[in-house]
C-alpha positions in Angstrom: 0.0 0.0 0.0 1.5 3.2 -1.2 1.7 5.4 1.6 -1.2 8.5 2.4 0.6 11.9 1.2 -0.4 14.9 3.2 0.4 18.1 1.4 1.6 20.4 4.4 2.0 24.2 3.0 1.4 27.8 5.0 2.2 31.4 4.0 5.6 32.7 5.4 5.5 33.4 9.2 2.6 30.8 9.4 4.3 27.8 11.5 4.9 25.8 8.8 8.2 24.7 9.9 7.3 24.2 13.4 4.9 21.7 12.4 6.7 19.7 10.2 8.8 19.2 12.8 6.0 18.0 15.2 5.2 15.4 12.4 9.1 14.3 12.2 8.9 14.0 16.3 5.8 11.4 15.5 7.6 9.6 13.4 6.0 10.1 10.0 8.9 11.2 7.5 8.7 14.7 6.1 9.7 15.9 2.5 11.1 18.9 2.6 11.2 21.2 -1.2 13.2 23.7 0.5 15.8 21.2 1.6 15.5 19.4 -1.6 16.9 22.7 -3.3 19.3 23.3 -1.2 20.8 19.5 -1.6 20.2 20.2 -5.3 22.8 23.7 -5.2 25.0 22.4 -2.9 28.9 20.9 -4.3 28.2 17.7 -6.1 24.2 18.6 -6.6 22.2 17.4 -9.7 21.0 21.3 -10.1 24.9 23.1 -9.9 26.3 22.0 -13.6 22.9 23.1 -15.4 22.2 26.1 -13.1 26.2 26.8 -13.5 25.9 26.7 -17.7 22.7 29.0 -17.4 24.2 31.6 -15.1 27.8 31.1 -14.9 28.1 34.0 -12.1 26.1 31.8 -9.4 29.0 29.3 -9.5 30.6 29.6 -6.2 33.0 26.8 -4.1 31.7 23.7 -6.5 27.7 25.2 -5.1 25.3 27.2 -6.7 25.0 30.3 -4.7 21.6 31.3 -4.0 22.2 35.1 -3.3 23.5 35.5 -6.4 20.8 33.8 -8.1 18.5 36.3 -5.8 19.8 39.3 -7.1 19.8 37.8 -11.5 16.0 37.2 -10.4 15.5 41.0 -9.1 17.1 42.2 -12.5 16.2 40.0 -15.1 12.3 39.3 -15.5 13.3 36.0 -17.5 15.1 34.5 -14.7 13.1 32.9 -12.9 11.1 31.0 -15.3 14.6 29.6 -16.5 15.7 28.7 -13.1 12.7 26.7 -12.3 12.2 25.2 -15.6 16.0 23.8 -14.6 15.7 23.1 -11.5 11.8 21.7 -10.7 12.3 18.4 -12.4 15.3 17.9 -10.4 12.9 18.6 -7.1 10.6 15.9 -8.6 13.0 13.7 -9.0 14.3 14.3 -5.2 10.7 13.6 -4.0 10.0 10.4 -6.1 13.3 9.0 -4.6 11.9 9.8 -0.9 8.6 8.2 -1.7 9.9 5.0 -3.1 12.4 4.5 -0.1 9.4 5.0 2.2 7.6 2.0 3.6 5.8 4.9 5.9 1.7 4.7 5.8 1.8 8.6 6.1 3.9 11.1 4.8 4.3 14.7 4.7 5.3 16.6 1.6 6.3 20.5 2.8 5.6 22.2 -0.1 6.0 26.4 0.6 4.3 27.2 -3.4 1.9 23.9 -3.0 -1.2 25.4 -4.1 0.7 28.0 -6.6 2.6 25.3 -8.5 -0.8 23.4 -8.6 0.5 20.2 -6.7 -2.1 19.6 -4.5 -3.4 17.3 -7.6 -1.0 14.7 -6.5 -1.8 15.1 -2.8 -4.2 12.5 -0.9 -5.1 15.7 1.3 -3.3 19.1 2.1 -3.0 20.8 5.5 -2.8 24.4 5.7 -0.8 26.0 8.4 -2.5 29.7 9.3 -2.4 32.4 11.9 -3.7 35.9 12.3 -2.2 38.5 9.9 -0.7 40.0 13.0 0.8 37.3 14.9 2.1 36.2 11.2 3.8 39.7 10.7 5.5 39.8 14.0 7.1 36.6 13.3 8.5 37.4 10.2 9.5 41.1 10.7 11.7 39.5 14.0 13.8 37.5 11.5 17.1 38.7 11.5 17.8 41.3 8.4 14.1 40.7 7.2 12.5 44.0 6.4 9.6 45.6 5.1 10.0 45.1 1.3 11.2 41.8 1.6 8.2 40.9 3.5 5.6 42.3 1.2 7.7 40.7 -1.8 7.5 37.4 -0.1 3.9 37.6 0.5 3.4 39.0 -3.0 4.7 35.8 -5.2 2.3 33.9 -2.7 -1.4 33.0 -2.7 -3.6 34.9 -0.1 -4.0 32.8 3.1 -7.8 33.0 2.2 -7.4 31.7 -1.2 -5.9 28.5 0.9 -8.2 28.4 3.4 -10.6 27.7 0.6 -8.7 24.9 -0.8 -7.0 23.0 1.8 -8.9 19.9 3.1 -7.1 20.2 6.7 -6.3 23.8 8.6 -4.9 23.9 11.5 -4.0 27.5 13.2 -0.8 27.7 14.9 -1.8 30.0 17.8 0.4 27.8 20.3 2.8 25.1 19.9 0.1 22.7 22.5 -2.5 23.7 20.5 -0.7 22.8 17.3 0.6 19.6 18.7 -2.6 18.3 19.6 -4.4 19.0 16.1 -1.2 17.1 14.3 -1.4 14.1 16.5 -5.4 14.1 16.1 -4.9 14.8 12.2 -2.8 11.8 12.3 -5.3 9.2 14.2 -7.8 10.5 11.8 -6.1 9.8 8.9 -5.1 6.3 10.1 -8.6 5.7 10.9 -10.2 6.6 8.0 -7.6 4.8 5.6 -7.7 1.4 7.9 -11.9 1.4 7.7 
């Protein structure tokens, strides 16, 4: 039996990462995208020879250097549409490998651009980490050197939270880490239940 993907996404400052780490610390295994990017651009990764012909500036130490990559994508408009047609079949590819090595019944797929990129269509369900526009902000603007116009640009390139609210089977609101800790452990029961009945 192949096991149940849960599709775990959240707007920046939403308690995304927190969570996934509460799943880890129940044992299900957690795909990470971001991670998956970052073994992709680091020495040796499947993503630094391609990424290296396409922008030969971003080579740096035998890695692809992400900052550098930052600032080609705040000049040139065409940038990032290369970069990702590059690099997101290489994320694929990282994901399939974690799903066939699993013999998991769950797993969780962290997925920042899940609804954005449109893969929720290969999701069994997808939970939705939120919080109040407030509590969300003062998260993010106490991360070191984040500012103001980073901030909005980050939430620009993502989906409204109530654009996900309205798609996401599970939601869970990260108001405290109890609180949170409870709804994983009962999402988890529930989906065990309902897949063994």
């Amino acid at each position: 039996m192949r096991p149940f993907r849960l599709g775990l996404t959240g707007s920046i400052g939403m308690g995304k990462s927190t969570t996934a780490a509460m799943f880890r610390a129940e044992g299900i295994p957690v795909w990470d995208a971001d991670a998956a990017v970052h073994r992709l651009y680091a020495p040796g990764g499947a993503a630094v020879a391609p990424l290296a012909a396409l922008y030969p500036a971003a080579l740096r130490d035998g890695g692809i250097d992400r900052a550098v990559l930052k600032d080609w994508i705040a000049t040139d408009a065409s940038a990032l549409t290369r970069i990702e047609a590059l690099v997101h079949p290489l994320v694929a590819a990282d994901r399939a490998a974690f799903l066939e090595k699993t013999d998991a019944d769950i797993v969780v797929l962290d997925i920042p651009l899940l609804f954005e990129k449109g893969s929720e269509a290969e999701m069994d369900a997808t939970l939705l980490m939120t919080a109040p526009t407030d509590l969300q902000r003062a998260r993010v603007m106490a991360r070191p050197g984040m500012t103001e116009a980073q901030f909005a640009t980050i939430l620009a390139r993502q989906m409204p939270d109530a654009d996900k609210r309205a798609r996401a089977t599970h939601i869970i609101e990260t108001l405290s880490e109890e609180s949170a800790r409870a709804a994983v452990r009962a999402l988890i029961a529930h989906i065990r239940k309902t897949r063994h009945a």
